[in-house]
N, C-alpha and C positions, 0 to 999 in steps of 0.2 A: 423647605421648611427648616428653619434653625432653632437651636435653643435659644434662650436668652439667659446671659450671663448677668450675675446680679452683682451691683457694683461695692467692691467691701471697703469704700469710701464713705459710703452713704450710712448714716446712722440707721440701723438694724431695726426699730422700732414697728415699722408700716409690714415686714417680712413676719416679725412674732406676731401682728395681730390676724396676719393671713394663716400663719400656722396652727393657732388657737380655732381658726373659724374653720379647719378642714375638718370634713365629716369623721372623720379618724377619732380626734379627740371630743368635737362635739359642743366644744362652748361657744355656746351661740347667745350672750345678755341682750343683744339687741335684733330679734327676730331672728328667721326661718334660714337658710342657709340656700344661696344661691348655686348653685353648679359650674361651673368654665372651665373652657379649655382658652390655653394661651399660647401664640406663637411667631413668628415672624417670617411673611411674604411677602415678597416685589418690592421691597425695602418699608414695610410698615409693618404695625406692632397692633395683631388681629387679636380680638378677647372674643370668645363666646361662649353666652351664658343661656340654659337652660331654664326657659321664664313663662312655658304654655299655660295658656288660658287667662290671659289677663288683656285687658285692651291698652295699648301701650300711647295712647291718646289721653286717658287718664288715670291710668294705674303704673305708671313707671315714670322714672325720674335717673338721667346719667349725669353727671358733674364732674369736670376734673378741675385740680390744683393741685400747685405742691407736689406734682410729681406722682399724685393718687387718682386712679379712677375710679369713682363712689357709682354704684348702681340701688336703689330701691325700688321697691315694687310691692302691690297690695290686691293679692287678689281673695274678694270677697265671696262666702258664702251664698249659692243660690236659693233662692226665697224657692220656698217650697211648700206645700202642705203643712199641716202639723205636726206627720208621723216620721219620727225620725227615721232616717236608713239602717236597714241591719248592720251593715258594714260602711266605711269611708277610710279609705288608705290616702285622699288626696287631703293636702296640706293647704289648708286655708291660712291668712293673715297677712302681719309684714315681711316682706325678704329684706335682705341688705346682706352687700359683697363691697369691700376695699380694696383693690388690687394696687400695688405696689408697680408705677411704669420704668422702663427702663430710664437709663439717664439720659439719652439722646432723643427722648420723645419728645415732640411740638407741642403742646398743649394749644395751640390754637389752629392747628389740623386734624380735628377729630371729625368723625363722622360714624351714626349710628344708623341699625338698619333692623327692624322686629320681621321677622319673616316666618310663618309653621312653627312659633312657639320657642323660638331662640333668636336673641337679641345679639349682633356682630357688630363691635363696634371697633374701629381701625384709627389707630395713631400712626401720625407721618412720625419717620423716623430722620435726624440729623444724622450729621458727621460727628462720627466718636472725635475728640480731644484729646490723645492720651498727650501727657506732659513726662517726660523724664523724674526721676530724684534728680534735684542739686543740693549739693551743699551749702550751709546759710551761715557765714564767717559771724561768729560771736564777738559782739564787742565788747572790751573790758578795759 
């Protein structure tokens, strides 16, 4: 298991809207708040997200672009009686999470997997790039 280094190349933007969405602070303008863990094995970039009780056949949706991996999911109210519950601590409606992928991630090697109520979805990882500084002679 390794961290993943965030690259201070990349415009910051997609990093603050994950840190706005962390349960710490709590703003959430666009649904319920998804849970993940993130990290990287056997050279690929594993996300997993906390999403029990939904059928992921048609209540969930992953998408990546741009570098982002979008998850949504909607899990509905069960029809019941008329009398409402004394108690309900479980969290009905929309979720959504934007994860920020590294910069070496494939976008067209993903693959998802819904198994006991957590969604595992895994990006191939490339070859880092690093390039040196050069200096760039100013003409005048």
């Amino acid at each position: 298991m390794t961290l993943i280094e965030r690259s201070p190349g990349r415009f910051p933007f997609p990093d603050l809207l994950e840190l706005l969405e962390s349960p710490v602070y709590g703003f959430r303008p666009f649904g319920q708040i998804i849970r993940v863990e993130d990290f990287v094995a056997e050279g690929r970039y594993v996300l997993r997200a906390e999403l029990p009780g939904i059928d992921p056949d048609k209540d969930l949706e992953v998408t990546v672009g741009h570098g982002v991996l979008h998850i949504r999911a909607e899990k509905a109210k069960e029809a019941r009686d008329t009398r409402e519950p004394r108690r309900s601590e479980i969290t009905y409606g929309a979720f959504s999470r934007s994860v920020t992928l590294p910069p070496t991630a494939r976008e067209e090697d993903v693959t998802a997997v819904y198994r006991d109520g957590v969604l595992e979805v895994t990006v191939g990882l490339g070859e880092e790039h690093k390039t040196a500084d050069r200096r760039v002679a100013v003409q005048h």
